[in-house]
C-alpha positions as CSV (number, residue, x, y, z in Angstrom):
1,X,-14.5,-7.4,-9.1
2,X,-13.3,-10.6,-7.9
3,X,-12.4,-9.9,-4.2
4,X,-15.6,-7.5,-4.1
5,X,-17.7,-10.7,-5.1
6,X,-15.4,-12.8,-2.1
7,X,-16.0,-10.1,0.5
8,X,-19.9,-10.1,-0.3
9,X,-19.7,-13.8,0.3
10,X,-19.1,-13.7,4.1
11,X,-22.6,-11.8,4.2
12,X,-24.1,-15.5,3.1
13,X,-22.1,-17.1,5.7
14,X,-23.5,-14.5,8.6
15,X,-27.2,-15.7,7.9
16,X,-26.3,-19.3,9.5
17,X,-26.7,-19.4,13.4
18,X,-23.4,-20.4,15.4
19,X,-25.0,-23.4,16.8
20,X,-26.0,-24.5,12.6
21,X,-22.4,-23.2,11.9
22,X,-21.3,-26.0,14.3
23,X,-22.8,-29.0,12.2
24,X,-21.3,-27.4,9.2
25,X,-18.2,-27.0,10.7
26,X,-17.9,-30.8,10.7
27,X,-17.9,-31.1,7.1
28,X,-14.9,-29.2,6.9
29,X,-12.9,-31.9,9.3
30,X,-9.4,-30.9,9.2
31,X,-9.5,-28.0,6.7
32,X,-8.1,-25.0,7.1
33,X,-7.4,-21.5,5.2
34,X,-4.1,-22.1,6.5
35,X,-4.1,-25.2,3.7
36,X,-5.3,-22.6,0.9
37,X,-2.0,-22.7,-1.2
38,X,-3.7,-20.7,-3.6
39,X,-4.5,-17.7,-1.6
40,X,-0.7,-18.0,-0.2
41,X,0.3,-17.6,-3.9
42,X,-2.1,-14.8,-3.9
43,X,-0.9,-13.0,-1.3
44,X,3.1,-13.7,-2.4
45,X,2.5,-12.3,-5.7
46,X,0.5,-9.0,-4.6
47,X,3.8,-8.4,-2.5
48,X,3.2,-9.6,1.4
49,X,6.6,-9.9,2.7
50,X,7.4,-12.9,4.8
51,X,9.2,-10.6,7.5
52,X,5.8,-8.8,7.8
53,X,3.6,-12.4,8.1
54,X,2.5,-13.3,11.6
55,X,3.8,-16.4,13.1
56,X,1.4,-19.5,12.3
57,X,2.1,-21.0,16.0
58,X,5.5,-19.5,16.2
59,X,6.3,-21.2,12.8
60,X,6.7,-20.0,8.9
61,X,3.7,-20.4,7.3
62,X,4.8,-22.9,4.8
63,X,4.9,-25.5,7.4
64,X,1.7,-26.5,6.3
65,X,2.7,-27.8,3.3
66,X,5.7,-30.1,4.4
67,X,4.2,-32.9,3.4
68,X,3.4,-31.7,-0.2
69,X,6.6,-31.1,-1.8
70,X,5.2,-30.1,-4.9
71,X,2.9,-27.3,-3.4
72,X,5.8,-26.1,-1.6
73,X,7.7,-25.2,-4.4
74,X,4.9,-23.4,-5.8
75,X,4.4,-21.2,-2.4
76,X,8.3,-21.1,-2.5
77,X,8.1,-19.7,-6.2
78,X,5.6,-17.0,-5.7
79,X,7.8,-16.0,-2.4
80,X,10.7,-15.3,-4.9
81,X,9.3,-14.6,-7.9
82,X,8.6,-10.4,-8.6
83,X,5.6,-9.4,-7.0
84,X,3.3,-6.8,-8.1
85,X,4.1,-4.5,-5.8
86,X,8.3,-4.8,-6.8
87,X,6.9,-4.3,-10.9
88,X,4.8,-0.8,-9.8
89,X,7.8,0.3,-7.9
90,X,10.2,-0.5,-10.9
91,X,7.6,1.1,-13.0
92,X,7.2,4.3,-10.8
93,X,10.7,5.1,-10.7
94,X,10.4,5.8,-14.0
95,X,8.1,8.8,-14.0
96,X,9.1,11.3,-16.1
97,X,9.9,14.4,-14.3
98,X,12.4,12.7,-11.4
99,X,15.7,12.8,-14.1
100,X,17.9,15.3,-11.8
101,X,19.1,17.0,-14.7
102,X,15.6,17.5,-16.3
103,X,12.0,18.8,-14.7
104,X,14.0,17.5,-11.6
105,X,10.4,17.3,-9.8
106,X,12.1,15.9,-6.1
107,X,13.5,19.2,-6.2
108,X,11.0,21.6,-7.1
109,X,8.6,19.8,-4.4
110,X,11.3,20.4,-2.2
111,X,11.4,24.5,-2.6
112,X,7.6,24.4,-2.9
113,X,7.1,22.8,1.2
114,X,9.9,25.0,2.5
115,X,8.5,28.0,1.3
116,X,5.1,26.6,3.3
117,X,6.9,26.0,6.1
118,X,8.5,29.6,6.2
119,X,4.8,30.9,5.5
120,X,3.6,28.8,8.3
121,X,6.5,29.8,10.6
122,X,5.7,33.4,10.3
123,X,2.4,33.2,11.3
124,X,2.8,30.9,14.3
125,X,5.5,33.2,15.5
126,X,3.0,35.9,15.5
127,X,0.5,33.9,18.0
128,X,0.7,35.8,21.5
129,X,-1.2,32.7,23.2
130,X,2.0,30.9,24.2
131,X,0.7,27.5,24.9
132,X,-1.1,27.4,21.2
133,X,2.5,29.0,19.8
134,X,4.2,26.0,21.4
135,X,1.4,23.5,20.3
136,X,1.5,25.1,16.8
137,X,5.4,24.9,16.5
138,X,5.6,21.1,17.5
139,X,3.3,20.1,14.9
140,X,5.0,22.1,12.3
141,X,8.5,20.2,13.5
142,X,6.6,17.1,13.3
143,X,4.8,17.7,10.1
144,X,8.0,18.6,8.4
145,X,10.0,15.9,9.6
146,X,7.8,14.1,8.0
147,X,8.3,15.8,4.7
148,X,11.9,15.8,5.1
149,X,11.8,11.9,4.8
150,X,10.5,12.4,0.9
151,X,14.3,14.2,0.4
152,X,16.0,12.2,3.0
153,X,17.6,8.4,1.5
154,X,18.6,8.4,5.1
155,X,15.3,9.0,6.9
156,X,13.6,6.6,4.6
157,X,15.8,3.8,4.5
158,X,14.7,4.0,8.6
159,X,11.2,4.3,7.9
160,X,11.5,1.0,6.0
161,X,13.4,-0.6,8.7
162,X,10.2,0.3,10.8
163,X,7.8,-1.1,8.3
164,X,6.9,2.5,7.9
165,X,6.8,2.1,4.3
166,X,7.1,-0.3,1.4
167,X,8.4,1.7,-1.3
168,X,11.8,2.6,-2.5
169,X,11.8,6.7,-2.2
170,X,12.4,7.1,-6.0
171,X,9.2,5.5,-6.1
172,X,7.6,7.1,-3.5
173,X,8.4,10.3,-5.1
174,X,7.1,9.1,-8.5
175,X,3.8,8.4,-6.8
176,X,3.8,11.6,-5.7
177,X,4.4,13.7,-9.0
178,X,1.5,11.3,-10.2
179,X,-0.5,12.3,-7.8
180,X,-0.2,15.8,-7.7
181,X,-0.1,16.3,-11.8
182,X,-3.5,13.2,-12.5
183,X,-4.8,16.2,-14.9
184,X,-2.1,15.8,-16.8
185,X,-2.8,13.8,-19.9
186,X,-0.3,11.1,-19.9
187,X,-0.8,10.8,-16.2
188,X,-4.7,9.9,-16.2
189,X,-4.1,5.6,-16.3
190,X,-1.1,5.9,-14.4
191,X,-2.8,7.5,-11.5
192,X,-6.2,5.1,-12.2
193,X,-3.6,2.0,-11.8
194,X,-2.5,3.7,-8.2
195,X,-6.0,3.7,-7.2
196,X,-6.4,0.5,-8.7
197,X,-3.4,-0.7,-6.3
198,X,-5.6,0.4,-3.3
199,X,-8.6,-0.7,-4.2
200,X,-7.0,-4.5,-4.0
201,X,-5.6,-3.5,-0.3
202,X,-9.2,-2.0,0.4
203,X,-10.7,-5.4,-0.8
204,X,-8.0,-7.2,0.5
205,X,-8.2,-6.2,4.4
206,X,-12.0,-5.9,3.9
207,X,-12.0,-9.6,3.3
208,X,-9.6,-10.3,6.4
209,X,-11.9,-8.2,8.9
210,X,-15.3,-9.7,7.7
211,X,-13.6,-13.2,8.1
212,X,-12.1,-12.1,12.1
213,X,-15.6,-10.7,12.7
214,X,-17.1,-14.2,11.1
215,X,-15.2,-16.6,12.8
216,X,-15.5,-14.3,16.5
217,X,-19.2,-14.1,15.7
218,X,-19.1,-18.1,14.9
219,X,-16.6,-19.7,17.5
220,X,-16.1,-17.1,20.1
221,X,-12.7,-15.2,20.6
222,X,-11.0,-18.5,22.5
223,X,-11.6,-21.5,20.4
224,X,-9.2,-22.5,18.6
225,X,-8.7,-22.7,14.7
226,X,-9.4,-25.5,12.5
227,X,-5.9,-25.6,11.5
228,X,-4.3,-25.5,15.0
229,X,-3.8,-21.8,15.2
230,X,-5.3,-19.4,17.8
231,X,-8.6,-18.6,16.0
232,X,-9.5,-15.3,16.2
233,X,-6.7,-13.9,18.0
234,X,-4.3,-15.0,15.5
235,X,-6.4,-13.5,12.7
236,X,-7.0,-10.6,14.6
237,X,-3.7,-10.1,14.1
238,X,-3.6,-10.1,10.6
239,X,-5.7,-6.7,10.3
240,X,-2.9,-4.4,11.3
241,X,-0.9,-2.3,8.4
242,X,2.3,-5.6,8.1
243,X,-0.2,-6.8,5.4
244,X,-0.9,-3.5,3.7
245,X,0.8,-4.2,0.7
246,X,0.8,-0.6,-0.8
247,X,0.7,1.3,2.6
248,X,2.8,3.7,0.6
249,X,0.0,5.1,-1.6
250,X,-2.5,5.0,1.5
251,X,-0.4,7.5,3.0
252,X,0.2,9.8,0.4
253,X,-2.1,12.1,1.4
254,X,0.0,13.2,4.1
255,X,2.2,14.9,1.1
256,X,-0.4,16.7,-0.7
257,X,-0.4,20.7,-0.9
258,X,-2.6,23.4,-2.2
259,X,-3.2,23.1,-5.7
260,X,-1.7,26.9,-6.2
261,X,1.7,25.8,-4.6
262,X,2.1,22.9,-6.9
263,X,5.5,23.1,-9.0
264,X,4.3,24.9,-12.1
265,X,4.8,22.1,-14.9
266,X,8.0,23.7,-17.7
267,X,7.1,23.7,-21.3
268,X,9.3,20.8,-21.8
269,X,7.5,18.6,-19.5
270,X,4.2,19.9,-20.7
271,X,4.6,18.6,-23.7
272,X,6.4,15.1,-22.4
273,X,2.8,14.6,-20.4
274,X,0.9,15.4,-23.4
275,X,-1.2,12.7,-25.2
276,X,0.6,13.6,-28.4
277,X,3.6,13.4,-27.0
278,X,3.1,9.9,-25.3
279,X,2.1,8.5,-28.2
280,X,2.8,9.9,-31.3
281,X,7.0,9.3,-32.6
282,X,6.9,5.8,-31.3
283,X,3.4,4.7,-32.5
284,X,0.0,4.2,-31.2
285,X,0.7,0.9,-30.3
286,X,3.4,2.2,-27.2
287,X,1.8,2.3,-23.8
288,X,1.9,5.6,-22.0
289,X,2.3,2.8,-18.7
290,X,6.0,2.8,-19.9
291,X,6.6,6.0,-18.3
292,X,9.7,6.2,-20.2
């Protein structure tokens, strides 16, 4: 509710005319967001890497704050300190279902897609148009490569070379189950809190776009920054997925199936994703957000 009220605040902004916009400008002297140590701290904590930052003028962004030791150790703190995004990862890998010698859900998935596939396969084969049976049979490579990475530690460690994704694949697969079994009881906050997640990107990059299209709208797309930086080109820049902190979750739609070829749940992990079962031997007071 917070960043929803921030990104409504640009609209105030909007209602001043760029030539007014230059007298108030001149209140601001020097400042800068760059000098905003507390949206730094913001953005360390939520989990934007410092690999993924764009260069402030071919520097680290903590330059700014060379002079103020103090604030420096604080943006140092929140660099190093777990973010959220490394606690719902931690958390995620502990979805109940993943144990390979229980419901074993990575494998069940696994079955489930490759019996698509083979479905799919037999009915592009049976296309007599050849250029649509070639069209069809390059996106079924691609679209299963793509699955493949979900069982591959290989493919995904690549993918997160490539800033591809954020998550570890445990994780990624825990999303996943999550996602496909929300009816599930024990599942409904778990998969509210993954929404959650995205709604705080949403917000996030909503407030990054109305402040480019501000400060284009206000200064033009050459002048530079108040802090020294390239204006709007440099935070133009800062739109692009590098700052999507759970990119992961964005994209899991790319893993969904039809609800009938969905891993049927055993009656052992029925009952683990019950209510009753989440909280009942280990008290009310336990928190079905363990996902233990």
């Amino acid at each position: 509710m917070v960043l929803k009220l921030l990104v409504d605040q640009v609209m105030i902004l909007e209602t001043m005319t760029p030539l007014n916009f230059m007298d108030f400008r001149d209140y601001l002297t020097a400042a800068s967001g760059f000098q905003s140590y507390q949206f730094r701290m913001l953005e360390n904590r939520l989990g934007v890497k410092p690999e993924n930052r764009v260069k402030y003028n071919q520097q680290n962004y903590q330059r700014v704050f060379e002079e103020m030791p103090d604030i420096q150790k604080i943006v140092d703190d929140s660099e190093n300190e777990p973010s959220l995004s490394e606690c719902v990862q931690s958390w995620l890998e502990r979805t109940p279902g993943l144990e390979e010698h229980g419901f074993n859900f990575p494998e069940k998935f696994q079955t489930a897609v490759e019996n698509i596939f083979e479905d799919e396969l037999e009915g592009i084969e049976t296309e007599k148009n050849e250029t649509q049976r070639a069209y069809k049979m390059a996106q079924l490579r691609k679209k299963k490569t793509q699955f493949d990475s979900l069982f591959d530690p290989q493919m995904h460690l690549s993918l997160l070379a490539r800033g591809e994704r954020r998550f570890s694949l445990k994780a990624l697969q825990g999303a996943l189950m999550i996602t496909l079994y929300s009816a599930e009881p024990r599942f409904h906050i778990p998969h509210s809190l993954l929404i959650a997640c995205m709604d705080i990107d949403s917000l996030m990059a909503k407030w990054r776009y109305n402040h480019v299209i501000l400060v284009q709208r206000m200064l033009g797309s050459q002048q530079m920054g108040s802090g020294g930086s390239s204006g709007y080109q440099y935070l133009r820049s800062t739109l692009s997925d590098r700052y999507k902190i759970f990119l992961d979750l964005f994209n899991m739609s790319t893993f969904l199936i039809p609800k009938e070829d969905i891993p049927p749940l055993s009656k052992d992990m029925k009952h683990k994703l019950s209510i009753s079962n989440a909280s009942g031997r280990t008290g009310r007071r336990s928190s079905i957000l363990t996902m233990q």
